[in-house]
Structure formats: structure tokens, C-alpha cells
Backbone of each chain as nested JSON, in Angstrom:
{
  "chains": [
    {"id": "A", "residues": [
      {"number": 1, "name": "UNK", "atoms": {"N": [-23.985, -19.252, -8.687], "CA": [-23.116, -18.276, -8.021], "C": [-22.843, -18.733, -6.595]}},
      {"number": 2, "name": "UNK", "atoms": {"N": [-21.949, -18.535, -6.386], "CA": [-21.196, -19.143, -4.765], "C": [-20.597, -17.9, -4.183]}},
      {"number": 3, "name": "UNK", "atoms": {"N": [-20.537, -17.886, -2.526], "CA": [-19.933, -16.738, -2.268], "C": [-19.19, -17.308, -1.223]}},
      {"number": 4, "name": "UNK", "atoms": {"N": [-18.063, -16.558, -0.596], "CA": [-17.291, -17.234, 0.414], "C": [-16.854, -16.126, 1.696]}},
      {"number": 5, "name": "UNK", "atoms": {"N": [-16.292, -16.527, 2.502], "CA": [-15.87, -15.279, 3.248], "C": [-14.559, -15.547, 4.047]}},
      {"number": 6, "name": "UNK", "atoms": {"N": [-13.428, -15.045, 3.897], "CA": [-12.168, -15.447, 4.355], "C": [-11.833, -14.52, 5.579]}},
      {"number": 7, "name": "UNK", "atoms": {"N": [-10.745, -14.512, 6.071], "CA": [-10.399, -13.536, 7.339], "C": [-8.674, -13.587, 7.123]}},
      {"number": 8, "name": "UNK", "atoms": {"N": [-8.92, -11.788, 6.405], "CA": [-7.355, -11.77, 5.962], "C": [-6.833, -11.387, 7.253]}},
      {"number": 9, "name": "UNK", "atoms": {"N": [-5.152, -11.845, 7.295], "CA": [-4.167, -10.76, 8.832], "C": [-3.144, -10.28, 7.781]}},
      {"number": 10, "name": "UNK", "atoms": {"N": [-2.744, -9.09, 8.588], "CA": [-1.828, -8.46, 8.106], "C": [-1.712, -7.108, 7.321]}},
      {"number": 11, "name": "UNK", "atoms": {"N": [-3.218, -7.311, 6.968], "CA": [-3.554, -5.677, 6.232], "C": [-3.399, -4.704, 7.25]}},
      {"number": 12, "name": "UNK", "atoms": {"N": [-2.805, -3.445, 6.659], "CA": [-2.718, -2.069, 7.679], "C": [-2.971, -1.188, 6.789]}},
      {"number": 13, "name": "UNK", "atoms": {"N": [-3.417, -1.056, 5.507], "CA": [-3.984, 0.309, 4.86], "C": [-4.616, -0.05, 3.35]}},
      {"number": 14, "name": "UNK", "atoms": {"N": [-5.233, 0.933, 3.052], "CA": [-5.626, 0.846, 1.817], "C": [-5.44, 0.009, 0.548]}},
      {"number": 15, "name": "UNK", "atoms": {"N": [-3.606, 0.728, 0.839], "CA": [-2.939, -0.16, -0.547], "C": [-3.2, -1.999, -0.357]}},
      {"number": 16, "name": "UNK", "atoms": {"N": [-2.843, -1.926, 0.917], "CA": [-3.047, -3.711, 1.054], "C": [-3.968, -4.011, 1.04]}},
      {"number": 17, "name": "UNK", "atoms": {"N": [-5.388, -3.468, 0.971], "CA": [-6.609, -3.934, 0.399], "C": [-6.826, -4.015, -1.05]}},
      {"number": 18, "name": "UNK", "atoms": {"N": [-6.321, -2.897, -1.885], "CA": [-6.041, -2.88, -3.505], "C": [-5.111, -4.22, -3.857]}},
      {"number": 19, "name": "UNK", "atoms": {"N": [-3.831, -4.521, -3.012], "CA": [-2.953, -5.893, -3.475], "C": [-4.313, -6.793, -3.48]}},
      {"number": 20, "name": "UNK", "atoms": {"N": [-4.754, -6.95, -2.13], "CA": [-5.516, -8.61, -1.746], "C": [-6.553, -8.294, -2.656]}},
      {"number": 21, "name": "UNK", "atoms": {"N": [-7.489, -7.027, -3.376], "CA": [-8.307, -7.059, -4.031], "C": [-7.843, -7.797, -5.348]}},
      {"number": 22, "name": "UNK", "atoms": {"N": [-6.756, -7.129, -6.037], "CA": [-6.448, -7.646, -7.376], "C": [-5.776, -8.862, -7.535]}},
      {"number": 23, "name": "UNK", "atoms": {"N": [-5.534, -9.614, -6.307], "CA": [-5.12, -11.142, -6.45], "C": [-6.07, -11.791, -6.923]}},
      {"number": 24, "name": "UNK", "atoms": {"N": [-6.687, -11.378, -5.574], "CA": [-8.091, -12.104, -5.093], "C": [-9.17, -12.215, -6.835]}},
      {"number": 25, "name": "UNK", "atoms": {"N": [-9.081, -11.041, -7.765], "CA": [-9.982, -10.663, -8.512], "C": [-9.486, -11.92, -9.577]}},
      {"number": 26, "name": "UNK", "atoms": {"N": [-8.184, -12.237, -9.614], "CA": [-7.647, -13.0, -10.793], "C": [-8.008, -14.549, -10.453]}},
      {"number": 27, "name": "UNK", "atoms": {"N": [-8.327, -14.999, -9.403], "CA": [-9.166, -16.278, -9.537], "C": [-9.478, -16.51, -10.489]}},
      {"number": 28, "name": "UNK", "atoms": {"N": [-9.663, -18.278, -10.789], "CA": [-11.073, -18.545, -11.685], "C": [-11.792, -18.236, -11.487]}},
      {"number": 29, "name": "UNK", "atoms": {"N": [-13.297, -17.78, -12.259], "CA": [-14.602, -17.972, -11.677], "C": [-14.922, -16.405, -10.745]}},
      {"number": 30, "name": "UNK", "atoms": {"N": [-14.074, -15.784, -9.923], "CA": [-14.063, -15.086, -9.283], "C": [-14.918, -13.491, -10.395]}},
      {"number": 31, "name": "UNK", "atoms": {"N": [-15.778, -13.398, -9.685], "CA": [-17.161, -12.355, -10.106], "C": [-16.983, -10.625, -9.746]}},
      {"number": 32, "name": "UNK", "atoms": {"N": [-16.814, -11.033, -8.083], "CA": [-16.492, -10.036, -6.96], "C": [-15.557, -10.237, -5.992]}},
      {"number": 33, "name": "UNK", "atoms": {"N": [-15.256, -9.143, -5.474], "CA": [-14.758, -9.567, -4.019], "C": [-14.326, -8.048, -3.065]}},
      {"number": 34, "name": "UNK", "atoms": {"N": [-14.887, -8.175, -2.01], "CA": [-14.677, -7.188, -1.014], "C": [-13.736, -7.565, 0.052]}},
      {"number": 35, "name": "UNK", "atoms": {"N": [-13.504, -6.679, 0.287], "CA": [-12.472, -6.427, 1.485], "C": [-12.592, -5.432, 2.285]}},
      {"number": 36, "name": "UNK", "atoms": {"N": [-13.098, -5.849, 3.604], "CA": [-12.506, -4.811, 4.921], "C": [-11.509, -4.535, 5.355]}},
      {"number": 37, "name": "UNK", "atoms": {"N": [-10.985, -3.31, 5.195], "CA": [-9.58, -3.577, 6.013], "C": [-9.784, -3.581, 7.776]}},
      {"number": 38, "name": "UNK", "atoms": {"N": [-10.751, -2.914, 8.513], "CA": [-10.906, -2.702, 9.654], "C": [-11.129, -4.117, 10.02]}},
      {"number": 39, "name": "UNK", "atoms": {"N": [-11.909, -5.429, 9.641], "CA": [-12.251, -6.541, 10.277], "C": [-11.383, -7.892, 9.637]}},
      {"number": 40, "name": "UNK", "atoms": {"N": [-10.887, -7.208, 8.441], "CA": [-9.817, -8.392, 7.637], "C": [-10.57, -9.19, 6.872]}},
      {"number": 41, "name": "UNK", "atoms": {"N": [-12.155, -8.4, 6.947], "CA": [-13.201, -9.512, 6.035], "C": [-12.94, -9.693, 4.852]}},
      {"number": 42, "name": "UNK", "atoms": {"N": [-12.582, -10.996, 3.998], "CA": [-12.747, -10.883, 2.628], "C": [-13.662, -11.45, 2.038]}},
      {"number": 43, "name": "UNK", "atoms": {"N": [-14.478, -11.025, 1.233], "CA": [-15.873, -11.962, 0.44], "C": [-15.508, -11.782, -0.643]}},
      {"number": 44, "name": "UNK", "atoms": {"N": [-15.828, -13.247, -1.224], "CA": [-15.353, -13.562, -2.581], "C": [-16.421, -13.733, -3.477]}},
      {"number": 45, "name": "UNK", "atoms": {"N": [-17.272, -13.646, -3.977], "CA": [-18.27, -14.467, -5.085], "C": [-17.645, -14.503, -6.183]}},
      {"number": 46, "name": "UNK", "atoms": {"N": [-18.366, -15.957, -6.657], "CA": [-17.921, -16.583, -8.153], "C": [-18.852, -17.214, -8.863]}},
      {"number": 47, "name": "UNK", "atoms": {"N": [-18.759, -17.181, -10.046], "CA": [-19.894, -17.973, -10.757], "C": [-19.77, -19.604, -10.785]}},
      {"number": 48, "name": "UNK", "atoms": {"N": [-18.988, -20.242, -10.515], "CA": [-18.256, -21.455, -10.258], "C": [-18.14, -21.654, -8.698]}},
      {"number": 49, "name": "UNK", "atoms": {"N": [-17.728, -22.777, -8.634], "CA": [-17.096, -23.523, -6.966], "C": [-15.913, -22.792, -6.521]}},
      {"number": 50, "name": "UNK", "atoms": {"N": [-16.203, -22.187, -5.58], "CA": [-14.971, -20.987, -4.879], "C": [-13.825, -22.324, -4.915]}},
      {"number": 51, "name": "UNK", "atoms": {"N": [-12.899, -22.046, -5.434], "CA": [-11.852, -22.899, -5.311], "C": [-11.04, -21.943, -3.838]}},
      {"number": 52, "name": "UNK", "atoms": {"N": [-11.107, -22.418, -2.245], "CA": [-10.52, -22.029, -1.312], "C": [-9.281, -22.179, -1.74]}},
      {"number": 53, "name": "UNK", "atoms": {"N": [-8.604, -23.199, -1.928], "CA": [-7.01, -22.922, -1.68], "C": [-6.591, -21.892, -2.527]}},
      {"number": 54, "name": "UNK", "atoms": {"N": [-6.721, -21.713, -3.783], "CA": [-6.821, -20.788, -4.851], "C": [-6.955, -18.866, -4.374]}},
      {"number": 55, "name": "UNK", "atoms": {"N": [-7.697, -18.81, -3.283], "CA": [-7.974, -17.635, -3.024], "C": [-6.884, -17.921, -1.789]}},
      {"number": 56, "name": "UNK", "atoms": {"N": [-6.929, -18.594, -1.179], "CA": [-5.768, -18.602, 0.136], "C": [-4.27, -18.003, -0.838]}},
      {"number": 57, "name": "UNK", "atoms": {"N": [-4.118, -19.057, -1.812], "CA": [-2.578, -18.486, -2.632], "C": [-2.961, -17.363, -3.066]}},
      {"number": 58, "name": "UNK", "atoms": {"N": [-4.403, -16.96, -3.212], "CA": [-4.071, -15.59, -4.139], "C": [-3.669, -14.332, -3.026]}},
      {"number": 59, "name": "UNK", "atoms": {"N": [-3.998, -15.165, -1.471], "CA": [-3.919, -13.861, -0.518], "C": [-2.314, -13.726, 0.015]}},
      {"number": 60, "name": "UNK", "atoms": {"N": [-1.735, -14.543, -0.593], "CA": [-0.603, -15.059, -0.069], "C": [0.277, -14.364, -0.89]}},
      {"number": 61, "name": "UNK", "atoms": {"N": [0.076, -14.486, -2.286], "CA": [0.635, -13.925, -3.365], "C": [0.529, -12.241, -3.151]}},
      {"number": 62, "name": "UNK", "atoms": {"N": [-0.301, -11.641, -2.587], "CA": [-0.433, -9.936, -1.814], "C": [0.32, -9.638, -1.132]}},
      {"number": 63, "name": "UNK", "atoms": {"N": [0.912, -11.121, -0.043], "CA": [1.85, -10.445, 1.014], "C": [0.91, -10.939, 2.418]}},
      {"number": 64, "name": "UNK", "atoms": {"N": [-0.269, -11.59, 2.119], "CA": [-1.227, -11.486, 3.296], "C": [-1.84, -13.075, 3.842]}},
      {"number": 65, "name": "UNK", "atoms": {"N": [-1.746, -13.299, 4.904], "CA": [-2.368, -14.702, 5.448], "C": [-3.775, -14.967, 5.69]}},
      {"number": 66, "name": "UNK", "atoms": {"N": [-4.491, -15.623, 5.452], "CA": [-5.65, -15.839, 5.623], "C": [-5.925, -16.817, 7.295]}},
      {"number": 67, "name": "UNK", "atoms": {"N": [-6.414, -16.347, 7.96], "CA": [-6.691, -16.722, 9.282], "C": [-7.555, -18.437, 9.284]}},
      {"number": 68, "name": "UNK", "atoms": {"N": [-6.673, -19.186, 10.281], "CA": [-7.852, -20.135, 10.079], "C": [-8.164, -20.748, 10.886]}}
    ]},
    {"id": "B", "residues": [
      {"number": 1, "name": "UNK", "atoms": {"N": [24.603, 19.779, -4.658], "CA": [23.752, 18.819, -4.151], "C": [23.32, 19.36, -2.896]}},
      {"number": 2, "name": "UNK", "atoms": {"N": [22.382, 18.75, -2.424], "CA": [21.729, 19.008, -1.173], "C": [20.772, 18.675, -0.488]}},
      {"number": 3, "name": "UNK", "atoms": {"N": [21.061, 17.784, 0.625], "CA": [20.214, 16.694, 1.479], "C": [19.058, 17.613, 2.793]}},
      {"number": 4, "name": "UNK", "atoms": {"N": [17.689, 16.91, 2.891], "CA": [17.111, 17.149, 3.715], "C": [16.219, 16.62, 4.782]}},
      {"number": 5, "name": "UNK", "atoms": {"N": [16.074, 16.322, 5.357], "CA": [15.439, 15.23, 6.501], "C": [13.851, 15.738, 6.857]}},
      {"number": 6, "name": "UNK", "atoms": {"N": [12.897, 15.122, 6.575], "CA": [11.534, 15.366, 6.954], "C": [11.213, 13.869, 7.757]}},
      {"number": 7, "name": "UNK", "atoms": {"N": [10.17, 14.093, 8.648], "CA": [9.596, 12.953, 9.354], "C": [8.102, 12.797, 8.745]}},
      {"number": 8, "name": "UNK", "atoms": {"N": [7.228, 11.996, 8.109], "CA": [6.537, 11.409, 7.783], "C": [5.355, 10.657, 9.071]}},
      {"number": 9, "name": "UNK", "atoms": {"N": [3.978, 11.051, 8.904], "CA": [3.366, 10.2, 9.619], "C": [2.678, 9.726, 9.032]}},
      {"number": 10, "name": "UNK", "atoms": {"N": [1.916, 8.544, 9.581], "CA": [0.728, 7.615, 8.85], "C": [1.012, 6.393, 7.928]}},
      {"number": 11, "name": "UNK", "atoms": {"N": [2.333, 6.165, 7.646], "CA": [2.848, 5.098, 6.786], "C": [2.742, 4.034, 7.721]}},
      {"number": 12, "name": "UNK", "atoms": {"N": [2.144, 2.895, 7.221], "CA": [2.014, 1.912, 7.644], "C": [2.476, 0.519, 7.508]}},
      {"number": 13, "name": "UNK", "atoms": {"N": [3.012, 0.429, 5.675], "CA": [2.916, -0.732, 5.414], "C": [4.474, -0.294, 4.107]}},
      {"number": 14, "name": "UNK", "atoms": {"N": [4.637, -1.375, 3.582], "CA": [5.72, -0.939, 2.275], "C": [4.882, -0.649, 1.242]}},
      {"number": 15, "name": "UNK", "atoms": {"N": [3.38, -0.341, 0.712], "CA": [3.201, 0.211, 0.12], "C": [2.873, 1.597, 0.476]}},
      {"number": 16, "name": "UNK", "atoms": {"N": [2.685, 1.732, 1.268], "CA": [3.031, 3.29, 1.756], "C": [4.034, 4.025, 1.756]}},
      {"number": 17, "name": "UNK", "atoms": {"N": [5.535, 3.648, 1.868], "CA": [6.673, 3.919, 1.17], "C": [6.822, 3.971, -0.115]}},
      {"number": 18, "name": "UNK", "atoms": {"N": [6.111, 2.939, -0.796], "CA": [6.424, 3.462, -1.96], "C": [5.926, 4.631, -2.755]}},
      {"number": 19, "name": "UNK", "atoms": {"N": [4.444, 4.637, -2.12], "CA": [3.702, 6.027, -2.765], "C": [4.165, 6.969, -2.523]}},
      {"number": 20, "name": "UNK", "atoms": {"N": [5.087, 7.181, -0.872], "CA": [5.713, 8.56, -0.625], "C": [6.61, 8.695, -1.49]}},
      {"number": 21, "name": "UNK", "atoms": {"N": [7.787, 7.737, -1.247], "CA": [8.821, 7.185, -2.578], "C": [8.341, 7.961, -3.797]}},
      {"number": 22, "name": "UNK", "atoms": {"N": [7.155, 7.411, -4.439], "CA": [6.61, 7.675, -5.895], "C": [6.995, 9.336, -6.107]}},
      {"number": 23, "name": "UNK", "atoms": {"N": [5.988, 9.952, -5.128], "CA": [5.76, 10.984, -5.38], "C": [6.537, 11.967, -5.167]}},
      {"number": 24, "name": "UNK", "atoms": {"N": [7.551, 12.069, -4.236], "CA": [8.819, 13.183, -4.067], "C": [9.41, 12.609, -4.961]}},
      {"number": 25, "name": "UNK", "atoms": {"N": [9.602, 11.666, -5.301], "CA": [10.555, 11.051, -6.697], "C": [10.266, 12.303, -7.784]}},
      {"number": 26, "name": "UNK", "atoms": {"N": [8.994, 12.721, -8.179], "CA": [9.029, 13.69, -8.824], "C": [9.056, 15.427, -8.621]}},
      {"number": 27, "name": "UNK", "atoms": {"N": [9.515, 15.252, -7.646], "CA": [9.857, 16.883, -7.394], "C": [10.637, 17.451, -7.99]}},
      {"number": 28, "name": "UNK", "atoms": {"N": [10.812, 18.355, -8.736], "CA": [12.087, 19.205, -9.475], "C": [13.295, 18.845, -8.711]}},
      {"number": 29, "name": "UNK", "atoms": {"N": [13.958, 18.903, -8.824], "CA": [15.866, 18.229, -9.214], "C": [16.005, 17.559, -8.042]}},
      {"number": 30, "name": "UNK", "atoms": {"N": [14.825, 16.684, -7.351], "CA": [15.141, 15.541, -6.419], "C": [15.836, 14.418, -7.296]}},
      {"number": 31, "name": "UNK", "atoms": {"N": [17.185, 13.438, -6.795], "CA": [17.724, 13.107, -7.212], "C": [17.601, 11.554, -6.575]}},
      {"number": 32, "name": "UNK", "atoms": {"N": [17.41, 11.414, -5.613], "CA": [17.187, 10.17, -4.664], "C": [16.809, 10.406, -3.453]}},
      {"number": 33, "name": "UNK", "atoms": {"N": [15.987, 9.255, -3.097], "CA": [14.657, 9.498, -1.898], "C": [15.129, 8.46, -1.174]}},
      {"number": 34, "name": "UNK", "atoms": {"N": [14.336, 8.377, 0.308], "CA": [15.222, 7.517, 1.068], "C": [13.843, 7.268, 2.137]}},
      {"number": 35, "name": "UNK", "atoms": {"N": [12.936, 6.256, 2.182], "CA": [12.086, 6.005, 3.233], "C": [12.543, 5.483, 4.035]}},
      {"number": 36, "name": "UNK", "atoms": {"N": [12.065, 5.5, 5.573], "CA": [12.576, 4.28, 6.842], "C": [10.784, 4.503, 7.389]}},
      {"number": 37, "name": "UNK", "atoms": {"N": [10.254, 3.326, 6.757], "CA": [9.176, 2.908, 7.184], "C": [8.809, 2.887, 8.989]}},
      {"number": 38, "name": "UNK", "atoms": {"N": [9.94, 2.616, 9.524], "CA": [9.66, 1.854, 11.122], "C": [9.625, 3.84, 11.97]}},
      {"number": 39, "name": "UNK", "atoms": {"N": [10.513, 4.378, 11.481], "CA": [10.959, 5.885, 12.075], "C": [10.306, 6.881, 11.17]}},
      {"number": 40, "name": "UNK", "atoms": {"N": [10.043, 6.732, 10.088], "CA": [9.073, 7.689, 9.07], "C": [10.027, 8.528, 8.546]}},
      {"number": 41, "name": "UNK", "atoms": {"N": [11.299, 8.358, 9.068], "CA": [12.218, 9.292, 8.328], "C": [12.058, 9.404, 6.474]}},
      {"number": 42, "name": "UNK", "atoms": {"N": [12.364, 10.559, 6.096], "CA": [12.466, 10.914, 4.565], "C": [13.359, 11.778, 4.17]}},
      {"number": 43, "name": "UNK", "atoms": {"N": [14.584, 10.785, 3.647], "CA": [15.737, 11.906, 3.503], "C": [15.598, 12.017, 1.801]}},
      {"number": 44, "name": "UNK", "atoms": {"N": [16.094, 13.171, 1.229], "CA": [15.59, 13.447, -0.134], "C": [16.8, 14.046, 0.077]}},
      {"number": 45, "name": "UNK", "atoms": {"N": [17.751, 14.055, -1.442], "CA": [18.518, 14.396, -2.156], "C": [18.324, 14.614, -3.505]}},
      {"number": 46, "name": "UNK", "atoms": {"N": [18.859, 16.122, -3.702], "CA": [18.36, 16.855, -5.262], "C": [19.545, 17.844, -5.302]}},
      {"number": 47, "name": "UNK", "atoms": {"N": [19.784, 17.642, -6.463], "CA": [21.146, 18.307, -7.413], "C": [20.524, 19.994, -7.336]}},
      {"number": 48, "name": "UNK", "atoms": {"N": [19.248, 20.727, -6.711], "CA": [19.202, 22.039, -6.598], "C": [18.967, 22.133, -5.041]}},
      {"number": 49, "name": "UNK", "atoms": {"N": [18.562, 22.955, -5.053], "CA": [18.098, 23.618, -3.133], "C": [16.616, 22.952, -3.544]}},
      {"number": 50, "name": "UNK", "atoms": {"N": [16.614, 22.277, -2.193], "CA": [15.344, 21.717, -2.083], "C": [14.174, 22.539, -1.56]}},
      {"number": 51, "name": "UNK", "atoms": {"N": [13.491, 22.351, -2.624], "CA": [12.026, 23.075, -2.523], "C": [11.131, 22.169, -1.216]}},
      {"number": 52, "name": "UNK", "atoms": {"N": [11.489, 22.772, -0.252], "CA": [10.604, 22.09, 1.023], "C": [9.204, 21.623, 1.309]}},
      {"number": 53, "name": "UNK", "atoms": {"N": [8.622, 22.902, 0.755], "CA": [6.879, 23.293, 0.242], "C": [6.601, 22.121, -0.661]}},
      {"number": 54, "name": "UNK", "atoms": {"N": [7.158, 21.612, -1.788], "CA": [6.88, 21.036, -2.692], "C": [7.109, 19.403, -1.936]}},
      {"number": 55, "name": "UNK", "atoms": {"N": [8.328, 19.478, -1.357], "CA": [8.669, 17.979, -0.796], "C": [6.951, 17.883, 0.325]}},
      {"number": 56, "name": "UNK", "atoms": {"N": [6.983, 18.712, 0.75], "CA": [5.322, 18.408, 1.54], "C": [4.554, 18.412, 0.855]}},
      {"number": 57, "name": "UNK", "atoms": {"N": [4.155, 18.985, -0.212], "CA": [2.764, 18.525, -0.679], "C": [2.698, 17.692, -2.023]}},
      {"number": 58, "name": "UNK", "atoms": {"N": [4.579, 17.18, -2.03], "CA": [4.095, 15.948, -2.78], "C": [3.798, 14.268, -1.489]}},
      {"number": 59, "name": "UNK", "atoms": {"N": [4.534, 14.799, -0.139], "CA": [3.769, 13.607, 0.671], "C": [2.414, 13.976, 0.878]}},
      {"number": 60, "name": "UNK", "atoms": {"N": [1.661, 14.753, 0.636], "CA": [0.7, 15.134, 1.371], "C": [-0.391, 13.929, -0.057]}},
      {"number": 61, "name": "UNK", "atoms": {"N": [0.254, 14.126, -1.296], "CA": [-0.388, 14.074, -2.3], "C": [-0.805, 12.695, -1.953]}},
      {"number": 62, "name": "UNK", "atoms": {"N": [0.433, 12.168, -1.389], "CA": [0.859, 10.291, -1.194], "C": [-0.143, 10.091, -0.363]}},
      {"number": 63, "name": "UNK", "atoms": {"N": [-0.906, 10.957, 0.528], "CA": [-2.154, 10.501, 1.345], "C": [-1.238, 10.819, 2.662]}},
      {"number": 64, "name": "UNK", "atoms": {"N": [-0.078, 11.474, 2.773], "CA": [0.288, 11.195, 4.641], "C": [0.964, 12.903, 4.891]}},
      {"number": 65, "name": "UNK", "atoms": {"N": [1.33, 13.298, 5.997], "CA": [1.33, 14.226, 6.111], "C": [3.561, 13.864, 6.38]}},
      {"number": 66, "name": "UNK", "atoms": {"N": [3.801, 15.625, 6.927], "CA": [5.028, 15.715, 7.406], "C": [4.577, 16.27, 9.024]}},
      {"number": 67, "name": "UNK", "atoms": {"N": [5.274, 15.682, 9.762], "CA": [5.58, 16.264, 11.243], "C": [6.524, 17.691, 11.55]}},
      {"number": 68, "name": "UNK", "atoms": {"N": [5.672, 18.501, 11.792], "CA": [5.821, 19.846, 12.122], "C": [6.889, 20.221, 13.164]}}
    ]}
  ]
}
């Protein structure tokens, strides 16, 4: 199990935590994943090798940039 | 027919329009809804006399209130 931690921008409410959640959830491998909306934290765990770029497109695919 | 103008607070994002969107969408003989995300405006058009009460507590339902 691997876990990761990204730093979304652009979230301003709920719903945009539900988008970046259910991108985020359709990864490979992808187990869990949380999201703050107050700090933009995203944690990912997977049972596999966090494929980063993979979760970057999946935050991208929400509408949302990942900080870097 | 018959148009009415409410102001909306707390919308933040375009999915927040749409939930307001969603939900006066179903008000008795609302006919077309009209968000402006940036001004919170909510103009609603319905083929009867618009039930006002109802246009508020279907935004209220959406999670946001109307400005008094």
C-alpha cells in the first residue's frame, strides 16, 4: 500500500471536493482518497505505485490544478 | 407567464449553480431558470404566478440561502 499527498487550487466548495474525489477514486490501484477543501490537501492511497501523473490528470479532469 | 428576480448567497463555484439550477428547476410551473454565478442573481420564469416561498426553499434545499 502506498499513500501520496497532493495540493489541489481552485476548490471553493463541497461539490468540488465530490468532482476531485470521484476522479481521483477512478485511478488505478487507487484504495482511498481524501480531500480538504480548507487546505487543498489531497491524500491518495493505493494498493499499487501511486501513478502521480495519473492523479494530476485525474485532478485536471475535475476542473482543478494540482500545486507544484 | 411570469418572471421573478431573487438574489442568491453562498454560490461559489459552477457547481453551485447548478444545484440551485437543479432544484427551482422543479418548482411547479417554473419554466426556465437563469443563474449569474458572479452577482447571484436568479431569474425564474413559470407559465403560473410564481410561488416565491417555494422558489426559497427550493434554494435553501440547494444548501444556499435568498437575500432578504
Amino acid at each position: 500500500m502506498s499513500t501520496a499527498t497532493f495540493t489541489v487550487v481552485g476548490m471553493t466548495c463541497g461539490h468540488c471536493v465530490s468532482s476531485v474525489t470521484e476522479e481521483v477514486t477512478e485511478v488505478a490501484g487507487v484504495t482511498d482518497v481524501d480531500v480538504d477543501l480548507a487546505s487543498g490537501r489531497l491524500t491518495v492511497t493505493s494498493d499499487i505505485d501511486i501513478d502521480e501523473t495519473a492523479v494530476v490528470a485525474a485532478v485536471q479532469e475535475a476542473g482543478y490544478q494540482v500545486a507544484t
